[in-house]
C-alpha positions in Angstrom: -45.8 9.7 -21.1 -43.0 11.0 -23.3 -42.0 13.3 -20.5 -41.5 10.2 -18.4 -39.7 8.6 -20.7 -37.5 11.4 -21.5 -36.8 11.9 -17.3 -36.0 8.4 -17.6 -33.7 8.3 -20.1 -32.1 11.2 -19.0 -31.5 9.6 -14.7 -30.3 6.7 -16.9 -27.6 8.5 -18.8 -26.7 11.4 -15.7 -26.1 8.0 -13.3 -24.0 5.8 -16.2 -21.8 9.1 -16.3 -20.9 9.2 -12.8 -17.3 8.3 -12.0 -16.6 5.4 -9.8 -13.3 6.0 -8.1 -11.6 2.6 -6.6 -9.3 2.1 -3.2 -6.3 1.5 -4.2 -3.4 -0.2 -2.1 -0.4 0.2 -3.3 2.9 -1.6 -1.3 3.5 -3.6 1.1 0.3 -4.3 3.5 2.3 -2.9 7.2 -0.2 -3.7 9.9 0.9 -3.7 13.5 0.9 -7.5 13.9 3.1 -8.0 10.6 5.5 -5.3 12.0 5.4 -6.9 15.9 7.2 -10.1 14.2 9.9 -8.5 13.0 12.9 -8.7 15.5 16.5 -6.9 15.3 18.8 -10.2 15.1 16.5 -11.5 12.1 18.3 -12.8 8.5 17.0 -11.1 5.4 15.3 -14.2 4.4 12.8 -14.2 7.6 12.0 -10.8 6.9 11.0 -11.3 3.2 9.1 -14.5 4.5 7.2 -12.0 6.7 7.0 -8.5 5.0 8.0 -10.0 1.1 10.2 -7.5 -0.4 10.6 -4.5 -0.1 8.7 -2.1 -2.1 12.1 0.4 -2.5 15.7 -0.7 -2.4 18.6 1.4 -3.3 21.1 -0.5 -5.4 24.0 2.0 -3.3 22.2 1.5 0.2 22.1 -2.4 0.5 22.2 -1.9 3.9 19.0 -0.7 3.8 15.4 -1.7 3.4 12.3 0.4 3.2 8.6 -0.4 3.0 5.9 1.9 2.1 1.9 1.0 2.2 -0.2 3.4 1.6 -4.2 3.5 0.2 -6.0 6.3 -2.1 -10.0 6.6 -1.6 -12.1 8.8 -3.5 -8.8 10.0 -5.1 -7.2 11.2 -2.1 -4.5 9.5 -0.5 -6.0 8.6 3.0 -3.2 6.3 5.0 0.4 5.9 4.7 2.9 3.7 6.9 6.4 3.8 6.2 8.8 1.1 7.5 12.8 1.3 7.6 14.6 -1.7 8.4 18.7 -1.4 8.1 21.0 -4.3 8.0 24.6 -5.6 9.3 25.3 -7.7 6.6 22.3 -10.4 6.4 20.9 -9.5 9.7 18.7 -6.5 10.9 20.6 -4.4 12.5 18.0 -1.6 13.4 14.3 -1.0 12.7 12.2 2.6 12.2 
């Protein structure tokens, strides 16, 4: 009986131990149908209204606009997308 208590105590402890590793999503979420509705000729505003903002902009590039999206499982990073939209003045200009 102790044996069984001990093997029980023991599975209980060895499983509370184990380390539970989230998915994480970090940045902007950039699927295919988000990225279809964004259209050279667009204003900034529509594009916010789509994507939101922009996970990195460079205060000396304003011309420029880039979103990153990417998800870690099991600690490894396992997708990344990487959108870059550039601008002539308030409207997009060219997207990558």
């Amino acid at each position: 009986m102790k044996q069984l208590i001990l093997i029980a105590i023991l599975t209980t402890l060895i499983t509370a131990c184990s380390r539970y590793q989230p998915t994480i999503l970090q940045g902007n979420a950039l699927d295919s149908a988000t990225i279809a509705q964004i259209k050279v000729g667009m204003s900034k505003a529509d594009v916010i209204q789509i994507l939101g903002s922009p996970l990195m902009q460079d205060d000396f590039q304003t011309k420029r606009w880039d979103y990153l999206y990417y998800s870690i499982e099991q600690g490894r990073k396992s997708e990344q997308k990487n959108l870059t939209l550039e601008f002539n003045g308030d409207i997009v200009s060219k997207i990558n």
